[in-house]
C-alpha positions as CSV (number, residue, x, y, z in Angstrom):
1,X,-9.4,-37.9,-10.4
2,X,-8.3,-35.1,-8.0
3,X,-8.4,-31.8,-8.4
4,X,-5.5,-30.0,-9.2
5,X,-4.4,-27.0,-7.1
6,X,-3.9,-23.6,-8.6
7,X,-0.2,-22.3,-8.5
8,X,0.6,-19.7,-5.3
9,X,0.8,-16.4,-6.1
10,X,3.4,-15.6,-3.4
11,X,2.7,-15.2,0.4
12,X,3.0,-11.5,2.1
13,X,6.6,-9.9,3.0
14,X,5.4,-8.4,5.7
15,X,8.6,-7.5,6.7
16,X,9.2,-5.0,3.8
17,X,6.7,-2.5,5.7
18,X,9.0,-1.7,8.4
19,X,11.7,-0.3,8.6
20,X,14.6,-1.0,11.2
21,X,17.3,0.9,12.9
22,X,18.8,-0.2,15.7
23,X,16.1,-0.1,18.7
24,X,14.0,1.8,16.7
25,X,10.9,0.3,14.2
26,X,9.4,2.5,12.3
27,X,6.9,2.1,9.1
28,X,7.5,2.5,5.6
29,X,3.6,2.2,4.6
30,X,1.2,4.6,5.2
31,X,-2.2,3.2,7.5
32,X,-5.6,3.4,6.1
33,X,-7.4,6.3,8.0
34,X,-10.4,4.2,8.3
35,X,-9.1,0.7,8.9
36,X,-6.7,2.4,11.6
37,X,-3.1,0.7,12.4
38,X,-1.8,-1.8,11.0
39,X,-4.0,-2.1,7.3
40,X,-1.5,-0.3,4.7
41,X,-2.6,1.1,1.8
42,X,-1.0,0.6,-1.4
43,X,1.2,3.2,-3.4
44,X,0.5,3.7,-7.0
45,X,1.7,6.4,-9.2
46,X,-0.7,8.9,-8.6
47,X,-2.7,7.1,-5.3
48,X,-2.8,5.6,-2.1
49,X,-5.2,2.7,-2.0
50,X,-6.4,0.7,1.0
51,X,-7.0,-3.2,-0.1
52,X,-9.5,-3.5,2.5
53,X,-12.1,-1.0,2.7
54,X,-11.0,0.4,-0.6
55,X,-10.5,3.7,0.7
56,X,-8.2,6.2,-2.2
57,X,-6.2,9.5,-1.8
58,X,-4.7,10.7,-4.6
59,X,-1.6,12.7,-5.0
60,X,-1.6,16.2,-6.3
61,X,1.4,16.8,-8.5
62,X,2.7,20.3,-9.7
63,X,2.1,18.7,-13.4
64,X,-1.6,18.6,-12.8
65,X,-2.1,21.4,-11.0
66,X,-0.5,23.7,-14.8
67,X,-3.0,24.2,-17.3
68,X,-2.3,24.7,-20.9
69,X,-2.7,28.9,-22.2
C-alpha cells in the first residue's frame, strides 16, 4: 500500500508583503533585525515575531503602560 500524502497547508503569498504604487515597491512587513532583508517578522497583537531566528519585540501600548490606584 502507499502512503498517503498529508493535505497542503497553503503555499506563501508572497506578494501580500509589498506593496505597489506605480514605479514605486515598497514593503508592508517589517525585516527581522538579525536575519536582515528580506526575513519578515510576523505581526501579532501585542508582538512582532521573526519565524526564523525567533527573534520578538513587543509593542508597548498606553493600556499597559496605566496602573490601577
Amino acid at each position: 500500500m502507499a502512503d498517503k500524502k498529508a493535505p497542503s497547508k497553503g503555499e506563501v503569498t508572497i506578494y501580500k508583503f509589498y506593496n505597489v504604487q506605480g514605479d514605486k515597491v515598497t514593503r508592508i512587513k517589517r525585516d527581522c533585525p538579525r536575519c536582515g532583508k528580506g526575513t519578515f517578522m510576523a505581526e501579532h497583537k501585542n508582538r512582532f515575531t521573526c519565524g526564523k531566528c525567533g527573534f520578538t519585540e513587543f509593542t508597548h501600548t498606553e493600556s499597559a503602560k496605566k496602573t490601577k490606584k
